[in-house]
C-alpha positions as CSV (number, residue, x, y, z in Angstrom):
1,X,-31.6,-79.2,27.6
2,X,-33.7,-77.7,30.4
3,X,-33.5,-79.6,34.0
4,X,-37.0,-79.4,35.1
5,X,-36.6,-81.4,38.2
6,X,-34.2,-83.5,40.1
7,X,-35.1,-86.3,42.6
8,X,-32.1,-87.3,45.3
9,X,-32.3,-90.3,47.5
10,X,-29.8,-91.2,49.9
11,X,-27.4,-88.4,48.0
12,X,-24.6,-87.1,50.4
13,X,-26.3,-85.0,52.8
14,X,-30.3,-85.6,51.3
15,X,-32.3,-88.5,52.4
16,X,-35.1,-88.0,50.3
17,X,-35.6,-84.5,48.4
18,X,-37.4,-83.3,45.1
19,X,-36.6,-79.6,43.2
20,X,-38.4,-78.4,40.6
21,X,-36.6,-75.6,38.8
22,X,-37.3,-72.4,36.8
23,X,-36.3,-72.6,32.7
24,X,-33.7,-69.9,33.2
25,X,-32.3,-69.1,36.5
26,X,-32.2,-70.9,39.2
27,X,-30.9,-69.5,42.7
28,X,-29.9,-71.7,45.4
29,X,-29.3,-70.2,49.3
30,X,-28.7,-71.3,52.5
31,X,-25.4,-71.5,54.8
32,X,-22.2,-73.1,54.4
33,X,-22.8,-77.0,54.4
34,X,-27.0,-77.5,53.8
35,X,-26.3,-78.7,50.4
36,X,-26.3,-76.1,48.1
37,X,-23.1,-77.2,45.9
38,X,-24.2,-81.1,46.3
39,X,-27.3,-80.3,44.3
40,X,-25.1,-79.0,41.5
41,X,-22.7,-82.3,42.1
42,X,-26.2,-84.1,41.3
43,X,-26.4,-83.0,38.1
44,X,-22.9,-82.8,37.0
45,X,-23.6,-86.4,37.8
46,X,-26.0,-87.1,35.6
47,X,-24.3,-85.5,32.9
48,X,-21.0,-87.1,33.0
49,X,-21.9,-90.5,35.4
50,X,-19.1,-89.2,37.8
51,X,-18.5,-86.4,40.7
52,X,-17.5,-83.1,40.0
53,X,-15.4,-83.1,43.2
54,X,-13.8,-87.0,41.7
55,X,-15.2,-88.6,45.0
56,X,-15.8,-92.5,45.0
57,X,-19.2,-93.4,44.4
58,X,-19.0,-95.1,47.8
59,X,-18.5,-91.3,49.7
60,X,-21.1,-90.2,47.6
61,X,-23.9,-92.2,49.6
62,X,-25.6,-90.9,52.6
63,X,-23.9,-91.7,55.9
64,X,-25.2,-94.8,57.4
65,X,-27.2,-96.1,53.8
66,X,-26.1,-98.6,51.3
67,X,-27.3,-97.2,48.3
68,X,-28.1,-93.7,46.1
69,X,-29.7,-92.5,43.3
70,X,-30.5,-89.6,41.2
71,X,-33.2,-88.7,38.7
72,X,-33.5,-85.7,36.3
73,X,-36.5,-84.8,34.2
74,X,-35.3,-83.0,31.5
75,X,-37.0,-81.6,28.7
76,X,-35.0,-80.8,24.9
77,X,-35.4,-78.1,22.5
78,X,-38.2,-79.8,20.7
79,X,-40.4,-80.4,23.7
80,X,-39.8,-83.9,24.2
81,X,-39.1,-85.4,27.8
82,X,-35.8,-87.4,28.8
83,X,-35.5,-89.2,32.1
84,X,-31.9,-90.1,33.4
85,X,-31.3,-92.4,36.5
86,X,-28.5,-92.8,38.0
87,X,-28.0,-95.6,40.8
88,X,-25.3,-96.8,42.6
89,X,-25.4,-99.7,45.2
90,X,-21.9,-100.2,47.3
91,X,-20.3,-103.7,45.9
92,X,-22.1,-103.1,42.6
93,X,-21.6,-101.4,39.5
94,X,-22.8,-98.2,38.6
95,X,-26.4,-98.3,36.8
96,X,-27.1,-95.4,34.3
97,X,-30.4,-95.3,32.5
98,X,-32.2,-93.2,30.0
99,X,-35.8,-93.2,29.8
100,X,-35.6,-96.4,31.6
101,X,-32.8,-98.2,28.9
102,X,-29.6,-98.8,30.9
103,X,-26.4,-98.1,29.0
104,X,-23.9,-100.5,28.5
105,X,-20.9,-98.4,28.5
106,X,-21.0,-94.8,30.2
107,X,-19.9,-93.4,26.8
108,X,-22.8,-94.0,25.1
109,X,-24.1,-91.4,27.6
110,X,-21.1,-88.4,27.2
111,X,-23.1,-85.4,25.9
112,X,-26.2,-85.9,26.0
113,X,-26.3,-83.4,28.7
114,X,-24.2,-80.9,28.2
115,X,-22.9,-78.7,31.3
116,X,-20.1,-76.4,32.3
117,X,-19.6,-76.3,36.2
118,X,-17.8,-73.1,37.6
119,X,-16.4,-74.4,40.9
120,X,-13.8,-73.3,43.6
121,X,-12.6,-76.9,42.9
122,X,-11.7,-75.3,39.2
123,X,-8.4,-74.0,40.8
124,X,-7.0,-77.3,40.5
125,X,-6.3,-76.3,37.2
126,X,-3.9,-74.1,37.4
127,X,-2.1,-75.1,40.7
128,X,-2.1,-79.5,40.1
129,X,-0.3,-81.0,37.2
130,X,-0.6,-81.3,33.6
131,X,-3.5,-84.5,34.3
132,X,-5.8,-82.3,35.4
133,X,-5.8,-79.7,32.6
134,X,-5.6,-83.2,29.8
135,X,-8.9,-84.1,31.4
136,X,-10.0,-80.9,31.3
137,X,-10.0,-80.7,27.0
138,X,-10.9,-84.4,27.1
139,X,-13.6,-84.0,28.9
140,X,-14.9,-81.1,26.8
141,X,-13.9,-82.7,23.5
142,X,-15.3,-85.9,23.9
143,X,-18.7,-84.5,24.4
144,X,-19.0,-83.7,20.7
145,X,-16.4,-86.0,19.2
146,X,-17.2,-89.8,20.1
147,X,-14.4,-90.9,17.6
148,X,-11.9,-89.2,20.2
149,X,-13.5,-90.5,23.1
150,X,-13.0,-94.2,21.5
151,X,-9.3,-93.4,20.9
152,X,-8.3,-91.9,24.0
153,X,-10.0,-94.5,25.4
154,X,-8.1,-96.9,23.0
155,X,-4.7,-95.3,23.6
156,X,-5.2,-95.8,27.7
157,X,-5.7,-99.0,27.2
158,X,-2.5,-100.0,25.2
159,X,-0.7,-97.3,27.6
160,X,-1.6,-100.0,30.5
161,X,-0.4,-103.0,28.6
162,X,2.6,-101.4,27.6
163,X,3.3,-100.2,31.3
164,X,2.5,-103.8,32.1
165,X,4.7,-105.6,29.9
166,X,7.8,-103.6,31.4
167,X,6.9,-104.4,34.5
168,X,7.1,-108.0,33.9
169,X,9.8,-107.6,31.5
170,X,12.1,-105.8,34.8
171,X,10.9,-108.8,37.0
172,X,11.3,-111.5,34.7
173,X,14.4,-110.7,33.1
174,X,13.1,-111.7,30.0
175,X,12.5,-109.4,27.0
176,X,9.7,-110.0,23.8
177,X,10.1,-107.1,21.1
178,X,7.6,-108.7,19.0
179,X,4.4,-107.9,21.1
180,X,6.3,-104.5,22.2
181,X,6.5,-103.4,18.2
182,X,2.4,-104.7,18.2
183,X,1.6,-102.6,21.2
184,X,3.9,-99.6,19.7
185,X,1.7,-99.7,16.8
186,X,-1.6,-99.3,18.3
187,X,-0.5,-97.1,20.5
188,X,1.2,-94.6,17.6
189,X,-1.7,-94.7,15.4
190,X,-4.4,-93.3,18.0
191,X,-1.8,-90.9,19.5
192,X,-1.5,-89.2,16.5
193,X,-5.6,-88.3,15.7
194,X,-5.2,-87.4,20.1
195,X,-2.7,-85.0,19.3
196,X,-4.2,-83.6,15.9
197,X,-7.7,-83.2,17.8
198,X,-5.9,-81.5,20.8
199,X,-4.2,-78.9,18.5
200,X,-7.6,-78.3,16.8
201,X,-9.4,-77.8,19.6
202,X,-6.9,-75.4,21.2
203,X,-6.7,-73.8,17.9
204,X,-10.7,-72.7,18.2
205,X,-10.4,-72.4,22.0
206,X,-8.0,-69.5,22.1
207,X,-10.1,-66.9,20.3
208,X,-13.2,-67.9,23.1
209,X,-10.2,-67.4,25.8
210,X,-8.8,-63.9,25.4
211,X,-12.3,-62.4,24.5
212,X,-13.8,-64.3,27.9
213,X,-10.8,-62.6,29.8
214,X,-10.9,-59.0,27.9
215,X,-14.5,-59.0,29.1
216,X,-13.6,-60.0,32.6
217,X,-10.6,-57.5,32.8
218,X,-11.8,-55.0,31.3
219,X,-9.0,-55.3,28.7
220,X,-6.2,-54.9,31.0
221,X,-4.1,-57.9,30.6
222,X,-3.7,-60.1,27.6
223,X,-3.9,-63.7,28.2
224,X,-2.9,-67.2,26.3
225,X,-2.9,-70.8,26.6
226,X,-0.7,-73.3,24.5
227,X,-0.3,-76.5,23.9
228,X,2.7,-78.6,25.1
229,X,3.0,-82.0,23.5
230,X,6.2,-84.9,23.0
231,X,4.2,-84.8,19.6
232,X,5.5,-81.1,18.7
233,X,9.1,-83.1,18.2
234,X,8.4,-86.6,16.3
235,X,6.0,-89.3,16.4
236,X,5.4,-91.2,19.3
237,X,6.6,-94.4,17.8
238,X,9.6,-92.9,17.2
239,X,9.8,-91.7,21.1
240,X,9.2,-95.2,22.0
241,X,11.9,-96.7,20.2
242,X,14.2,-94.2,21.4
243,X,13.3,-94.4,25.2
244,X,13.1,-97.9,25.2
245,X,15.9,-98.2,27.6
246,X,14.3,-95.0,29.7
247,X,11.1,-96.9,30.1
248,X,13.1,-100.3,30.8
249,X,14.1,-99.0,33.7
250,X,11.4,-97.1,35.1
251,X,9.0,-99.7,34.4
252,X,6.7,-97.5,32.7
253,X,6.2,-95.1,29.7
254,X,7.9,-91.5,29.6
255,X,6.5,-90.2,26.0
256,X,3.6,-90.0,25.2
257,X,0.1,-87.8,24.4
258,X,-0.5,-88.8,28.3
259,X,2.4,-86.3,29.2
260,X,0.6,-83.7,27.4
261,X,0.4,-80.5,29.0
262,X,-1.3,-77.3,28.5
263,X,0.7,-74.1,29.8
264,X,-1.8,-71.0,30.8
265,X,-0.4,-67.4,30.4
266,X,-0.9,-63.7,31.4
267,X,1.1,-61.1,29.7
268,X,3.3,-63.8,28.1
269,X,4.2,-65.5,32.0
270,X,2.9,-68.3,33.7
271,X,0.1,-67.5,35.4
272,X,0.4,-69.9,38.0
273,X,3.8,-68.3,39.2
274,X,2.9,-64.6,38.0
275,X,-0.7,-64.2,38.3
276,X,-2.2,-62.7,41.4
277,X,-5.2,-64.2,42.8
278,X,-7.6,-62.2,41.2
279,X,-5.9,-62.8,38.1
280,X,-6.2,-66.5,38.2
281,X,-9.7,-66.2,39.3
282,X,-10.7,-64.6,36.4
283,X,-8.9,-67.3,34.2
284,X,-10.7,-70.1,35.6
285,X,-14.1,-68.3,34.7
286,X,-12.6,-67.8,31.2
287,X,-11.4,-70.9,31.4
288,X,-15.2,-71.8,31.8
289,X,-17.2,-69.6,29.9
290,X,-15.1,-70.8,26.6
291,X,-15.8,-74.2,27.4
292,X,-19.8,-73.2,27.2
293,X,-18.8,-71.7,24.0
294,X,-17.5,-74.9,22.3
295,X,-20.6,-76.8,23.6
296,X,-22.5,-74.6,22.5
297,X,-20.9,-74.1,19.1
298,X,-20.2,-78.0,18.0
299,X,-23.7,-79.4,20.1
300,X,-26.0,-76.5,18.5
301,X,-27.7,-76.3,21.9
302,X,-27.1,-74.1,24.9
303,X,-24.9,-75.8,27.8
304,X,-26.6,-75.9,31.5
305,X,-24.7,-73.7,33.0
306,X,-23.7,-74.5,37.1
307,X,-22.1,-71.5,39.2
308,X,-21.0,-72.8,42.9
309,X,-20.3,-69.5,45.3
310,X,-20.6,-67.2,42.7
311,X,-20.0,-63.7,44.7
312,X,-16.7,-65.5,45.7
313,X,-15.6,-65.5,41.9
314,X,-17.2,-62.6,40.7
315,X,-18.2,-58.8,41.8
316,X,-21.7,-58.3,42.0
317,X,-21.4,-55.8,38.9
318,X,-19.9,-58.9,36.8
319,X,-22.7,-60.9,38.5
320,X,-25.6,-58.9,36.9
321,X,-23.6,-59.1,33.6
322,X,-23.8,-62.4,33.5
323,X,-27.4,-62.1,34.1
324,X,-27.8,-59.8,31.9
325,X,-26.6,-62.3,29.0
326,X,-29.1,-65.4,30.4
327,X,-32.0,-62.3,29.0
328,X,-30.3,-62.0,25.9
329,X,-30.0,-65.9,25.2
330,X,-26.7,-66.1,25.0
331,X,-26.4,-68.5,28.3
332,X,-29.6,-71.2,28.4
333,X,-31.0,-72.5,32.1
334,X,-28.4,-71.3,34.8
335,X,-27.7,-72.3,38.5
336,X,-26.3,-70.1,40.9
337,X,-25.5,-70.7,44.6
338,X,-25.0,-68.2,47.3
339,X,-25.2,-67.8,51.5
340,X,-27.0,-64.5,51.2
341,X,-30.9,-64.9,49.6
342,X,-30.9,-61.2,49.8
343,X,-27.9,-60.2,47.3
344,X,-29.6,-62.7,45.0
345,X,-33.3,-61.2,45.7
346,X,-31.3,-58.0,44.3
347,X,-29.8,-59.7,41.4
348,X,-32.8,-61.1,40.2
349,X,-35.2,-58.6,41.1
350,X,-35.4,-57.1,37.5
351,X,-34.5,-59.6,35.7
352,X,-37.6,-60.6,33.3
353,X,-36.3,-63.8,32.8
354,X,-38.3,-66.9,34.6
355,X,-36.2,-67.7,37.7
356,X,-36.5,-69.1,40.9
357,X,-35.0,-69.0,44.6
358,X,-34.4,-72.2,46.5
359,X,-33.7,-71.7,50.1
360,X,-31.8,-74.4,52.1
């Protein structure tokens, strides 16, 4: 999918603005607060029907306004032209539409633009808990695999009742095992394709990982990532009977895929305790640039590809490499954002590739 232009109205800090962008790289200036990482926010919007930074559609309007929305023209492999809309009044629920058809349910919309965002915001994934890096491979997975999407979805849903019904369980005194064993059930039976499509996909991811990071590192530390599920032990059914008591008390459920966990590693150590800064900056964009990969590899089409303050992730010689690959195709339409036009008017100045400087 190219973005061939994007329309914002009433979005964060924009009134009223139109961009047309370039097929391949697109290179967006200016000082700290003009906009440049709300523009990418806009289309990680579009793409996934929520922000990148997980603010409340409400924060997301323009001081002072009541309303927002944002367009994208995009056009596919094959030539053809797809219009998404996105508007959002406050009170009223979201409004997603595709060439002027609005979606009932936002899933309907999950991958049909694919995009991988490389974002200071990113460090959340090694530093916050285990939710973060869940909706990190959910996110991802659910892009290709609308099955998983529907039971992950599923699952949550059962989660709630089940949290629910121990709640009123603890207040009422009262206890009903038949519509626990019912919920149980439900809840065992999509847990187990969640965990078996998590193992898969970490399987596959792994490889994309340590070559990312060799690249990055120039080979001088080896790094993993592993998966850490209650489902390693025993089915979750099984968990539930035998925590029953556990989950009495607390009033909610302690096993579960929705304690899964994924544990990052450099030279065999958590790298959140053992990795310097550098290190785990280098992670993140592996982190990343193996998510393209997966796109790219189960969707057959080439990711758009958003990078927020690049020259604070990357030296300028990894910067050019990355260039370097949108020329050899391995990376599609690209988005950088910088507070110096001239380093990019460097980067690009050799580049035969179609690209474009937007100054802010």
């Amino acid at each position: 999918m190219i973005l061939k232009a994007l329309q914002l109205y009433n979005f964060k800090n924009f009134p009223q603005r139109t961009f047309s962008f370039a097929r391949r790289i697109n290179a967006i200036t200016g000082n700290n607060g003009v906009g440049k990482t709300n523009i990418l926010d806009a289309i990680n919007l579009l793409a996934f029907g929520k922000s990148y930074m997980h603010l409340p559609l409400s924060m997301i309007i323009r001081h002072g306004e009541t309303e927002f929305s944002v367009k994208g023209i995009f056009e596919t492999a094959d030539g053809a032209e797809e219009t998404v809309l996105f508007q959002y009044r406050k009170g009223e629920r979201r409004i997603l539409k595709r060439n002027g058809k609005v979606y009932e349910r936002l899933s309907e919309h999950i991958g049909l633009i694919p995009v991988v965002m490389i974002s200071p915001y990113d460090r959340d994934l090694i530093t916050e808990t285990g939710e973060v890096r869940r909706k990190f491979i959910d996110k991802i997975i659910s892009q290709f695999d609308k099955n998983y999407l529907s039971h992950l979805t599923g699952y949550y849903k059962f989660l709630s009742q089940r949290n629910s019904l121990l709640k009123y369980f603890a207040f009422n005194n009262t206890f009903d095992a038949d519509t626990l064993e019912v919920i149980d059930e439900k809840m065992d039976a999509l847990a187990g394709k969640i965990y078996e499509k998590r193992r898969e996909f970490i399987d596959r991811f792994r490889p994309f990982l340590k070559e990312k990071y060799r690249w990055l590192s120039e080979g001088k530390e080896d790094v993993d990532v592993r998966y850490r599920s209650d489902l390693e032990e025993k089915p979750l059914r099984t968990w539930l009977k035998e925590s029953l008591s556990r989950d009495s008390l607390l009033q909610h459920t302690t096993k579960g895929i929705h304690r899964d966990d994924l544990i990052f590693l450099i030279n065999g150590y958590p790298i959140k305790k053992f990795g310097s800064q550098g290190q785990q900056k280098s992670y993140l964009i592996a982190l990343k640039l193996s998510e393209f990969e997966i796109l790219k590899e189960n969707q057959q089409r080439l990711p758009v590809l958003l990078f927020d303050d690049i020259f604070d992730k990357l030296d300028a010689g990894r910067v050019k490499q990355i260039v370097r690959l949108v020329e050899t195709g391995t990376f599609g339409q690209i988005f950088l954002t910088d507070t110096h036009p001239e380093r990019l008017k460097e980067l690009l100045k050799d580049t035969p590739q179609e690209n474009k400087i937007i100054h802010l």
